[in-house]
Every structure is written in C-alpha cells, then in structure tokens.
TORSE-132759 format. One record per residue: x, y, z of N, C-alpha, C in turn; residue in one letter. Coordinates in Angstrom, 3 decimals, padded with zeros to 6 digits, always signed. Layout:
BEGIN
r n.c1->X; n.c2->Y; n.c3->Z; ca.c1->X; ca.c2->Y; ca.c3->Z; c.c1->X; c.c2->Y; c.c3->Z; aa->a
...
END
This chain:
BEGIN
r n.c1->+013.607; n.c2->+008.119; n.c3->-005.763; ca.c1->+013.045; ca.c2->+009.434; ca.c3->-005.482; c.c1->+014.066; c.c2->+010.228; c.c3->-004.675; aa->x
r n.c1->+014.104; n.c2->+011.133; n.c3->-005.074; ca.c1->+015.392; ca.c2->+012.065; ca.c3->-004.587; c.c1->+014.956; c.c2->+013.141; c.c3->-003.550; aa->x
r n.c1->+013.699; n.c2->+013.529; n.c3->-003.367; ca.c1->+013.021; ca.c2->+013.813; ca.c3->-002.722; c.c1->+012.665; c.c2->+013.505; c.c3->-001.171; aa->x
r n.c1->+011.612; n.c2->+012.642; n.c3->-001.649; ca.c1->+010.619; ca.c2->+011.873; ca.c3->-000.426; c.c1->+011.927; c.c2->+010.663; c.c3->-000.081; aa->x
r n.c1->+012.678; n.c2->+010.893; n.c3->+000.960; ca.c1->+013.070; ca.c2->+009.730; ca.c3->+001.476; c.c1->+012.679; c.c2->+008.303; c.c3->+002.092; aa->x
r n.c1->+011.971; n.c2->+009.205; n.c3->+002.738; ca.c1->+011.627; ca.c2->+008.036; ca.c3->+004.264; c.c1->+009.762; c.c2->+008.588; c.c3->+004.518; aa->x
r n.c1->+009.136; n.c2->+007.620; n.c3->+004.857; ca.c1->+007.927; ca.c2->+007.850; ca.c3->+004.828; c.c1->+007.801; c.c2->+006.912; c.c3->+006.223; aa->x
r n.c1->+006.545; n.c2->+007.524; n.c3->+007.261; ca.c1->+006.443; ca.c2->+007.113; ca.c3->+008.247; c.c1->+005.228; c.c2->+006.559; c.c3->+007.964; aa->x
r n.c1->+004.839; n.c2->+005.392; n.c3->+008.781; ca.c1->+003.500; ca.c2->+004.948; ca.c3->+009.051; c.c1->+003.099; c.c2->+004.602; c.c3->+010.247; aa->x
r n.c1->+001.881; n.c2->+003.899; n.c3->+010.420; ca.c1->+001.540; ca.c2->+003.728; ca.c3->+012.090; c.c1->+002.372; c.c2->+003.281; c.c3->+012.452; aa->x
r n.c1->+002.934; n.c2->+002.297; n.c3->+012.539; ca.c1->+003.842; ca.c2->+001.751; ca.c3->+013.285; c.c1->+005.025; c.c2->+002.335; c.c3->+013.464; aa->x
r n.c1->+005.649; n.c2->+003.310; n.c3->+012.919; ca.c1->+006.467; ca.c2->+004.094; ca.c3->+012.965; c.c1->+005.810; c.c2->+005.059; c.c3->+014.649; aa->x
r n.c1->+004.832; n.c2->+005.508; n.c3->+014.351; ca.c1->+003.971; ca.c2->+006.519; ca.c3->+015.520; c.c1->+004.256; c.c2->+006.025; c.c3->+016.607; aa->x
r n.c1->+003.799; n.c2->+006.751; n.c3->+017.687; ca.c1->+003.478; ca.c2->+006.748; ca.c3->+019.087; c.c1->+001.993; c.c2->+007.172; c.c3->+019.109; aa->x
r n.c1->+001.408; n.c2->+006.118; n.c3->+020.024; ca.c1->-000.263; ca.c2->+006.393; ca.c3->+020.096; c.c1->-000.251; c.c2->+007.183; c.c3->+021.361; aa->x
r n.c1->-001.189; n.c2->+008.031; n.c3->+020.787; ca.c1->-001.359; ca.c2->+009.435; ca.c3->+021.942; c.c1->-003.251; c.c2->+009.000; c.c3->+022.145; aa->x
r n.c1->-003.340; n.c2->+008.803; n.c3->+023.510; ca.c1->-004.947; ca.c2->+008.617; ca.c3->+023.753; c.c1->-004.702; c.c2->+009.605; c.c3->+025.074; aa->x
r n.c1->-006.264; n.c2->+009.975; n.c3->+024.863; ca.c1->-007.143; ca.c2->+011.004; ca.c3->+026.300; c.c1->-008.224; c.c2->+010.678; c.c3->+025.833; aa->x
r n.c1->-008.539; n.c2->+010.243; n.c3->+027.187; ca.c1->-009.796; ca.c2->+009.733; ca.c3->+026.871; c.c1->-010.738; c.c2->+010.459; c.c3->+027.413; aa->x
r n.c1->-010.257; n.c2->+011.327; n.c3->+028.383; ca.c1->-011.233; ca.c2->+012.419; ca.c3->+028.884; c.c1->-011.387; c.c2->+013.920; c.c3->+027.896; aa->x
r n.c1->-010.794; n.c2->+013.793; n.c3->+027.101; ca.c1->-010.853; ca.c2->+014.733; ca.c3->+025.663; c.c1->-011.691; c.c2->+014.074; c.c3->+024.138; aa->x
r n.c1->-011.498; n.c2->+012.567; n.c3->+024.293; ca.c1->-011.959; ca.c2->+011.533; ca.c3->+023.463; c.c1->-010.915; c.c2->+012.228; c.c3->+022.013; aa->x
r n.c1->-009.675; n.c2->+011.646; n.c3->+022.083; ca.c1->-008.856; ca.c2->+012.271; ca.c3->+021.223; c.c1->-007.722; c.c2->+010.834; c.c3->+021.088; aa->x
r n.c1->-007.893; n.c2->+010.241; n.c3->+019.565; ca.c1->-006.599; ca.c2->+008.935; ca.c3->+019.841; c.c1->-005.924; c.c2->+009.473; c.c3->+018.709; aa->x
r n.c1->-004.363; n.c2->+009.795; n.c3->+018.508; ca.c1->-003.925; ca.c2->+010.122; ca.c3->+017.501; c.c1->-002.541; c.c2->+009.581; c.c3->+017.159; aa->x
r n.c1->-001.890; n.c2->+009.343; n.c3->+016.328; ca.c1->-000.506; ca.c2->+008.884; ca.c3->+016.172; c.c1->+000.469; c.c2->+009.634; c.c3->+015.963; aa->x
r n.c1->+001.190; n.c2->+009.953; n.c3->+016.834; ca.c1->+002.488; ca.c2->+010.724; ca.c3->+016.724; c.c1->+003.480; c.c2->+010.427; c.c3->+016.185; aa->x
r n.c1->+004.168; n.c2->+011.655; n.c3->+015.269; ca.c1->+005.078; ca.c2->+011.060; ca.c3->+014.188; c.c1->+006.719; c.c2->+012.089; c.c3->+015.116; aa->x
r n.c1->+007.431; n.c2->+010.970; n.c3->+015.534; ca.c1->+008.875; ca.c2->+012.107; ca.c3->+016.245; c.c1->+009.774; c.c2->+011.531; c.c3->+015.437; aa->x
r n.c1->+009.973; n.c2->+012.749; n.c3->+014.636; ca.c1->+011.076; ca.c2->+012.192; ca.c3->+013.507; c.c1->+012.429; c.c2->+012.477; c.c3->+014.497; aa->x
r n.c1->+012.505; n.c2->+013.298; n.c3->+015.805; ca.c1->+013.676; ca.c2->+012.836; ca.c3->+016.532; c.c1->+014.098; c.c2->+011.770; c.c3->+016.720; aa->x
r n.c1->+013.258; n.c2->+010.430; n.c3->+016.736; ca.c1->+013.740; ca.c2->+009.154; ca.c3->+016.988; c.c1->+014.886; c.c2->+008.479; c.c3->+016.068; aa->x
r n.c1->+015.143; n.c2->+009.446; n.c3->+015.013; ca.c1->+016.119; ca.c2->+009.302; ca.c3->+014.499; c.c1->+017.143; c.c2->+009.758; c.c3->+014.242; aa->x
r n.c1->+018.226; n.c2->+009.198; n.c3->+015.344; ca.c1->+019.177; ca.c2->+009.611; ca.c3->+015.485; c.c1->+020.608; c.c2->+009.290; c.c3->+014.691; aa->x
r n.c1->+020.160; n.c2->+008.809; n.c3->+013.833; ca.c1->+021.098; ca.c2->+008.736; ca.c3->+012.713; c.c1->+020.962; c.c2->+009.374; c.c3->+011.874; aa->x
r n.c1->+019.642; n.c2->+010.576; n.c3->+011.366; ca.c1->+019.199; ca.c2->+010.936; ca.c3->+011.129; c.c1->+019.621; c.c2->+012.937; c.c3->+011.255; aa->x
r n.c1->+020.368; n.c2->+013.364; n.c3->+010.668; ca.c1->+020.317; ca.c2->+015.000; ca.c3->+010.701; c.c1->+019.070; c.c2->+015.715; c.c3->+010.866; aa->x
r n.c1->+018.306; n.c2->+016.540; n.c3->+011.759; ca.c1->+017.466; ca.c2->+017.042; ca.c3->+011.688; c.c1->+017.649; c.c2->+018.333; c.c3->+010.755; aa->x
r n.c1->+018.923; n.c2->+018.822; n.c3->+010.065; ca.c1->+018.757; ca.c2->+020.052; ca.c3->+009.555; c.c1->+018.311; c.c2->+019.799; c.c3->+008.254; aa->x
r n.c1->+017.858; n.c2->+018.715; n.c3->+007.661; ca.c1->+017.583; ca.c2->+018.268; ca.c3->+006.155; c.c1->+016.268; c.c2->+017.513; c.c3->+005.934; aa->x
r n.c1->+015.518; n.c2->+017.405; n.c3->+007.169; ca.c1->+014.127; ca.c2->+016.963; ca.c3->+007.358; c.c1->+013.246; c.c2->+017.775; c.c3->+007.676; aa->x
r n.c1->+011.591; n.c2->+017.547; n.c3->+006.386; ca.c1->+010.756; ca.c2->+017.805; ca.c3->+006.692; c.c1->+009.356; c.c2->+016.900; c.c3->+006.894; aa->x
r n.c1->+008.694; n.c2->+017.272; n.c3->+008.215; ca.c1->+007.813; ca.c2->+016.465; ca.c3->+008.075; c.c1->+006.772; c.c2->+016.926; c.c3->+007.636; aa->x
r n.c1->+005.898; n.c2->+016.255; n.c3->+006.716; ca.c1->+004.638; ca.c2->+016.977; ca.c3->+005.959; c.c1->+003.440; c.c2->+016.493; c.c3->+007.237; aa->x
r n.c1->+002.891; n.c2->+017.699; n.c3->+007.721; ca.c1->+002.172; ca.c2->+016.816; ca.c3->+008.622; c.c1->+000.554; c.c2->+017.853; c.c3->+008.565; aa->x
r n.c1->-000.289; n.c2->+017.132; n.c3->+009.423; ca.c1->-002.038; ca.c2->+018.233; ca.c3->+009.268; c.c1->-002.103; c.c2->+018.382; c.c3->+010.400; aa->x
r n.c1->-001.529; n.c2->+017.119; n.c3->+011.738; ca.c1->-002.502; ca.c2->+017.083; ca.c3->+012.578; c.c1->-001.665; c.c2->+018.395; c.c3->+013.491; aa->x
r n.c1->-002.287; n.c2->+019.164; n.c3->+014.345; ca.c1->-001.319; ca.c2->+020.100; ca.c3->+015.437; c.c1->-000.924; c.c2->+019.531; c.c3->+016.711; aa->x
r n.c1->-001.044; n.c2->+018.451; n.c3->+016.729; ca.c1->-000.377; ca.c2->+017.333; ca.c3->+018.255; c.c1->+000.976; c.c2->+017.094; c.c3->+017.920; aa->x
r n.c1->+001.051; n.c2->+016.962; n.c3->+016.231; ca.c1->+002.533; ca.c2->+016.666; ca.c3->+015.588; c.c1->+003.234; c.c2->+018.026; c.c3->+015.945; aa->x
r n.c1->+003.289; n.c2->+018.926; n.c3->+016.323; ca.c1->+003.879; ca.c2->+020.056; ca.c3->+015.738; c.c1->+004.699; c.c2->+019.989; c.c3->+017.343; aa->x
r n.c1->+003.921; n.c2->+018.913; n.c3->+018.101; ca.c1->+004.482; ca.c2->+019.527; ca.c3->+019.679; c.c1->+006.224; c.c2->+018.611; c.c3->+019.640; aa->x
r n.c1->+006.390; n.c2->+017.703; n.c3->+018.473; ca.c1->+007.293; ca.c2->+017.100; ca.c3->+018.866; c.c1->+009.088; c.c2->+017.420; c.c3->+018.206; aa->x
r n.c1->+007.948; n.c2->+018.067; n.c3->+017.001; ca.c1->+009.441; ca.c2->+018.741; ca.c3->+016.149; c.c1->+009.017; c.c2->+019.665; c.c3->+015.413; aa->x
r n.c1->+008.547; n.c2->+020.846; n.c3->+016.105; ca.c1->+007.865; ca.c2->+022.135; ca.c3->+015.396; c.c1->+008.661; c.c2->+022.650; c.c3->+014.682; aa->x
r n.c1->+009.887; n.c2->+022.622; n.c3->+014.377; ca.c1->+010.591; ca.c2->+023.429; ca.c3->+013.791; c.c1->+011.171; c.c2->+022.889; c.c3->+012.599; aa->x
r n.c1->+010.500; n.c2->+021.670; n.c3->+012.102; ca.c1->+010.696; ca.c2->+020.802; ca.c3->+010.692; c.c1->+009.538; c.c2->+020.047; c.c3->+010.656; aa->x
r n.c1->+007.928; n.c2->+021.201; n.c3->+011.064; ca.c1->+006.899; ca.c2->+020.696; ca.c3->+010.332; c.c1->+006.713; c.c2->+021.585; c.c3->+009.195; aa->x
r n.c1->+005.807; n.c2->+021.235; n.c3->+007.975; ca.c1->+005.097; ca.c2->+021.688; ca.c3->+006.852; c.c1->+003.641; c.c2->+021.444; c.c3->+007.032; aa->x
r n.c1->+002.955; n.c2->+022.086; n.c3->+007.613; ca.c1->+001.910; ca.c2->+022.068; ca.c3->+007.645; c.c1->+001.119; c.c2->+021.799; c.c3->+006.456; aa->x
r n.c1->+000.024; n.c2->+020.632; n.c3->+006.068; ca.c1->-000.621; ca.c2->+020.436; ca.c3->+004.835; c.c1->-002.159; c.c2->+020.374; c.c3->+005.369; aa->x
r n.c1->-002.671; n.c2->+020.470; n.c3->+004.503; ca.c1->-004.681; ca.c2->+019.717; ca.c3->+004.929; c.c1->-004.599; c.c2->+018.545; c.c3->+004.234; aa->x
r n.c1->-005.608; n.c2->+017.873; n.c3->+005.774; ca.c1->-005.357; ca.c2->+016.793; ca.c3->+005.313; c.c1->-006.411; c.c2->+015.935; c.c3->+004.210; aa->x
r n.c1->-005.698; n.c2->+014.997; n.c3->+003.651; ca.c1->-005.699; ca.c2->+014.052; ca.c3->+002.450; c.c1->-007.508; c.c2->+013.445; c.c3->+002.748; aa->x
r n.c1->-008.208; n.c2->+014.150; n.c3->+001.836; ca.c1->-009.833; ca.c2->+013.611; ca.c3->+001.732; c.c1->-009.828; c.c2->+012.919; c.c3->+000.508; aa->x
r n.c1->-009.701; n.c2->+011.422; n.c3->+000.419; ca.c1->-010.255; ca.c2->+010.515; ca.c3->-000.937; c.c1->-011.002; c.c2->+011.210; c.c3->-001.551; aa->x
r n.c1->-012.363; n.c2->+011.303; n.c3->-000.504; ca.c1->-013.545; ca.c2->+011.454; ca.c3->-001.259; c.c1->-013.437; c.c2->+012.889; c.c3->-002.519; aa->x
r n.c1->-012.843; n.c2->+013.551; n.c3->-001.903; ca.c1->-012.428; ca.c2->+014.840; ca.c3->-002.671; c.c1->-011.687; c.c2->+014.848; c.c3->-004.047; aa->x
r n.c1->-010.961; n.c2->+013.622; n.c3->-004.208; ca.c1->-009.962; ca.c2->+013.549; ca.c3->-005.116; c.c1->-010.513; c.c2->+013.783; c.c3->-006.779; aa->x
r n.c1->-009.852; n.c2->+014.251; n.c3->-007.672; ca.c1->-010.317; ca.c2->+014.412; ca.c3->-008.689; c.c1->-011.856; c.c2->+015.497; c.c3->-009.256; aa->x
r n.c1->-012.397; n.c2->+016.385; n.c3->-007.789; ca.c1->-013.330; ca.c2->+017.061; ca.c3->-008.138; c.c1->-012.512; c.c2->+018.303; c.c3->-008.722; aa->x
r n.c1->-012.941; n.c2->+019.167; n.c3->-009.055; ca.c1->-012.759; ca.c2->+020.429; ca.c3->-010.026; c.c1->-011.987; c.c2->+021.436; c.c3->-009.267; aa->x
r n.c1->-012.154; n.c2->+021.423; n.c3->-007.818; ca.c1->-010.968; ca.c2->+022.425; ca.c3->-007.458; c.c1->-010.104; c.c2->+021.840; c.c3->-007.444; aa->x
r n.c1->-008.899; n.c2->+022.673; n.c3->-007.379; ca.c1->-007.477; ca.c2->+022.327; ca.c3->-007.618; c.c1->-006.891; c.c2->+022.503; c.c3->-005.829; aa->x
r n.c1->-006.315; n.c2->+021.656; n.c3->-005.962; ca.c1->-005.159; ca.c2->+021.369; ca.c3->-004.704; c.c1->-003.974; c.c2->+021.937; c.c3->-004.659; aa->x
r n.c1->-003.640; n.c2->+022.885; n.c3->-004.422; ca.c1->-002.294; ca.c2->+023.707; ca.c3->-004.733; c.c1->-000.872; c.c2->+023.018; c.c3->-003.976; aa->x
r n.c1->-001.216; n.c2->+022.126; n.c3->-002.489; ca.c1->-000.548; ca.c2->+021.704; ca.c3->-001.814; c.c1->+000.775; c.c2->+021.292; c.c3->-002.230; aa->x
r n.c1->+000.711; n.c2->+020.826; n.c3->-003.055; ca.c1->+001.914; ca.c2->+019.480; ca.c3->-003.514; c.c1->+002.745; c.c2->+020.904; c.c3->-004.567; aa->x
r n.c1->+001.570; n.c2->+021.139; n.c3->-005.687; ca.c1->+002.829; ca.c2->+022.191; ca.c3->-006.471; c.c1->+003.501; c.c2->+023.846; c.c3->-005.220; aa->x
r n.c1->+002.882; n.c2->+023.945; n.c3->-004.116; ca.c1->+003.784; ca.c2->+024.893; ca.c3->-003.200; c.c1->+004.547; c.c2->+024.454; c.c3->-002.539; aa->x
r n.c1->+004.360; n.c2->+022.973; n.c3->-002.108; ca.c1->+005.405; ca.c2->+022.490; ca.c3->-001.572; c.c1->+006.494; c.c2->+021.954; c.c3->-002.871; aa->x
r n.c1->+006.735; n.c2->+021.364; n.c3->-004.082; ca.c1->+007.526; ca.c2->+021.802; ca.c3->-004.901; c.c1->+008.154; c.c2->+023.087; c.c3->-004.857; aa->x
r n.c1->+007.413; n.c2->+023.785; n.c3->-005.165; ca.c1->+008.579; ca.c2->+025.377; ca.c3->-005.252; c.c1->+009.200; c.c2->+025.386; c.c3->-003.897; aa->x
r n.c1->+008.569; n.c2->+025.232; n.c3->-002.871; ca.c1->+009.538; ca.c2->+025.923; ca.c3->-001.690; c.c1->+010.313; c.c2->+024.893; c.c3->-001.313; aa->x
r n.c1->+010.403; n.c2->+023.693; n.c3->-001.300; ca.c1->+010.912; ca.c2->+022.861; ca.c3->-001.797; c.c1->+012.543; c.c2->+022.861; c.c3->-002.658; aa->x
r n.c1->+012.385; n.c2->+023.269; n.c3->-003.962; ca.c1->+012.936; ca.c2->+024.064; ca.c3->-004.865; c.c1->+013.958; c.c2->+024.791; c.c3->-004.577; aa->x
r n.c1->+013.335; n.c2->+025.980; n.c3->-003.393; ca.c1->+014.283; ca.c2->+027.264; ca.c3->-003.425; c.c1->+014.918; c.c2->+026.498; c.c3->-002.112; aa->x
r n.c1->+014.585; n.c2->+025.860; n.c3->-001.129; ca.c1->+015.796; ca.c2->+025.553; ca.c3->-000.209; c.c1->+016.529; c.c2->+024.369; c.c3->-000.062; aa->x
r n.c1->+015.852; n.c2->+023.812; n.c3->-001.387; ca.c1->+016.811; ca.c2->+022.592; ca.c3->-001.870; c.c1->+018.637; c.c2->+022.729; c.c3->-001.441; aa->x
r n.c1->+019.477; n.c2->+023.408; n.c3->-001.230; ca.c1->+020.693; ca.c2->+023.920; ca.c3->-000.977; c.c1->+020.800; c.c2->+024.676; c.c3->-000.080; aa->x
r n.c1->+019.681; n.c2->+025.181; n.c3->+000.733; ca.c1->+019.931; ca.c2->+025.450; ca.c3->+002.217; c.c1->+020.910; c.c2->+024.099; c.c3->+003.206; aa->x
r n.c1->+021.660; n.c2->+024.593; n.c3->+004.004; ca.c1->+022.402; ca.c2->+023.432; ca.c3->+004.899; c.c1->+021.215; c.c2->+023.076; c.c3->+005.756; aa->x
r n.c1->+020.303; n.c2->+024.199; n.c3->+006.548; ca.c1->+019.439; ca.c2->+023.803; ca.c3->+006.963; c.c1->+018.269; c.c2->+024.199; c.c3->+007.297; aa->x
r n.c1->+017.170; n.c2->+023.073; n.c3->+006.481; ca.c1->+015.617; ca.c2->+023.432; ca.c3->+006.437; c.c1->+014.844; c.c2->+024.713; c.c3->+007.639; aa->x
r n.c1->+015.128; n.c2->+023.783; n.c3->+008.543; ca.c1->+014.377; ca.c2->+024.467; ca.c3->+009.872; c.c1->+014.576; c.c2->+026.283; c.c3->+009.713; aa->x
r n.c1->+015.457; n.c2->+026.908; n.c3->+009.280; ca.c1->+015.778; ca.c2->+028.356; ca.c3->+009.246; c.c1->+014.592; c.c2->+029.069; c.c3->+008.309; aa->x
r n.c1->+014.463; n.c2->+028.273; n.c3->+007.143; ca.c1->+013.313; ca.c2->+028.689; ca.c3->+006.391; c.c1->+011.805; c.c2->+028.583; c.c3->+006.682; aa->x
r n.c1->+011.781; n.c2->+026.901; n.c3->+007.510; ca.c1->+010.579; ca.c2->+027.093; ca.c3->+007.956; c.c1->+010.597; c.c2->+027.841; c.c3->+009.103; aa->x
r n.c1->+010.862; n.c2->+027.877; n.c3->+010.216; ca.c1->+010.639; ca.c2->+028.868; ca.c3->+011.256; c.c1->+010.035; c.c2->+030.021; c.c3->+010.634; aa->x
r n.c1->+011.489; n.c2->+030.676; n.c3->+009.761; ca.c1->+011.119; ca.c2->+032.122; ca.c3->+009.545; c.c1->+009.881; c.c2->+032.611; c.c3->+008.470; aa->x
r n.c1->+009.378; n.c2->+031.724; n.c3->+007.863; ca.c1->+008.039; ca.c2->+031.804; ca.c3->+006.953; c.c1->+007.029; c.c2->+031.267; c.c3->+008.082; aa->x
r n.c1->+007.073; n.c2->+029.825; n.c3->+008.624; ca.c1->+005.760; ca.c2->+029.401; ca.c3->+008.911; c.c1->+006.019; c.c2->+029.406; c.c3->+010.464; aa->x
r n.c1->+006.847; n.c2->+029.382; n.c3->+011.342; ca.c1->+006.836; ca.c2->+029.694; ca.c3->+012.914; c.c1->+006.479; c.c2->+028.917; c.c3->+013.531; aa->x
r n.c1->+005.809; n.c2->+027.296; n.c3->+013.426; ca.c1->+004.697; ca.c2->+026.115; ca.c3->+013.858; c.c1->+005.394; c.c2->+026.355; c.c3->+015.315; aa->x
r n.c1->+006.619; n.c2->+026.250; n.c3->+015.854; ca.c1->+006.429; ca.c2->+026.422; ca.c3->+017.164; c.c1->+005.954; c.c2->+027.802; c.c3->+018.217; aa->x
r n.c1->+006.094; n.c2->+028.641; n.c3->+017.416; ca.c1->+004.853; ca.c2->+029.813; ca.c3->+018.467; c.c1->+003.933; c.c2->+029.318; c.c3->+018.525; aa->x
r n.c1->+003.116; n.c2->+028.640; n.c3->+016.893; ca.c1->+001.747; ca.c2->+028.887; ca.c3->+016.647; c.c1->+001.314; c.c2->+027.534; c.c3->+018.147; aa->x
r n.c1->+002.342; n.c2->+026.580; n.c3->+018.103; ca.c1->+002.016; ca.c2->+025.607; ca.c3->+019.295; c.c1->+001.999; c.c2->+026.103; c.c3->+020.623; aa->x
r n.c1->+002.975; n.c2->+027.473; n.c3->+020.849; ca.c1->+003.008; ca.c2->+027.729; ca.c3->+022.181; c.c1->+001.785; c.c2->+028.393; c.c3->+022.362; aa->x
r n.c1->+001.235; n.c2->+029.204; n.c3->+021.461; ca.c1->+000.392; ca.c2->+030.033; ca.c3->+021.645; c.c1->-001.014; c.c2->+029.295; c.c3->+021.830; aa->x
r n.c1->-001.311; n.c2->+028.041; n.c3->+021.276; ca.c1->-002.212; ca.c2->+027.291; ca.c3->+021.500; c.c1->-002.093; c.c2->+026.745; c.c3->+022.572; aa->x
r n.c1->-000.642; n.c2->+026.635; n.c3->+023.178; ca.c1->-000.971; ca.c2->+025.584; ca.c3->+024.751; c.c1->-000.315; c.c2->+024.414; c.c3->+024.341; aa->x
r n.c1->+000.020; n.c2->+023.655; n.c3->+023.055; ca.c1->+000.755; ca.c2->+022.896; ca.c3->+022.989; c.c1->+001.632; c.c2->+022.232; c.c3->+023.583; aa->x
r n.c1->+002.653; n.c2->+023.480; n.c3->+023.405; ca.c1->+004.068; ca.c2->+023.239; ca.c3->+023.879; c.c1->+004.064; c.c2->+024.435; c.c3->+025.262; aa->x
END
C-alpha cells in the first residue's frame, strides 16, 4: 500500500484518564517518531484530545460505527479523503494544506485544548 503506511494501535497510544471528568482515551503522538518526517504525515483521527498533540497533521474523520456499516447512506469520508489526498500527493509538505483548509490547531485553542 503506497498510501496507508503505518497504522497505530493501542499500544502504540498513551492512556489519557480523568477521572474527575470520567474521560479514558488513547492518545495517538505521531511525534514519537522521530525517524519519522512530520512534513509527509497524516493522522486520520475523530477524537479532539488527539488534535492537542499534533494539530497540524490531523484529518479529522467521524468516527467508525459497525453497526452503521452497509445501511443506505453513503459515507463520503474515505472517497474525500482520496481526492485531497490526490491533489497533495506532491506537496513537500502536508501540514501547509491542512492548516490552511482545516486549521485543527485554532479549532483546539479555541476550545481550551491547547
């Protein structure tokens, strides 16, 4: 796959608990890789706790409902992320496009996030 490189899972994460919020979530810091160019990574992510760690190479998606799968509306997710995808396939680097379309780090400051 020429695409999807590297795929994270729990164990990849950092567990984020508050327990006085009742909130346990797994954090994905694709900084931890430092062998790793950040100008050619995106992370596909839903949750907004992710956005506090590398806002500026998230893709915001909704997130993945089984139960949903195969009913009659259509999921546009995957074919928009193809096209845009697509057009900055040959950008040197991602982050310029997302910033300037999707902004995830205001939208974090402005929430209190970051």
């Amino acid at each position: 796959n020429n695409v999807f490189k590297y795929r994270l899972y729990q164990e990849d994460c950092h567990l984020y608990k508050n327990t006085d919020a009742n909130v346990v979530e797994y954090l994905k810091d694709i900084n931890l890789f430092s062998n790793r160019s950040l100008k050619r990574k995106i992370l596909l992510e839903h949750s907004p706790l992710n956005f506090v760690l590398s806002p500026d190479n998230i893709y915001q998606i909704d997130k993945f409902h089984p139960d949903d799968y195969g009913k009659e509306e259509k999921d546009e997710t995957f074919s928009t992320l193809i096209q845009i995808l697509d057009s900055i396939k040959n950008d040197e680097d991602v982050r310029n496009y997302l910033i300037n379309n999707f902004n995830l780090r205001q939208m974090a400051i402005n929430s209190k996030l970051l």
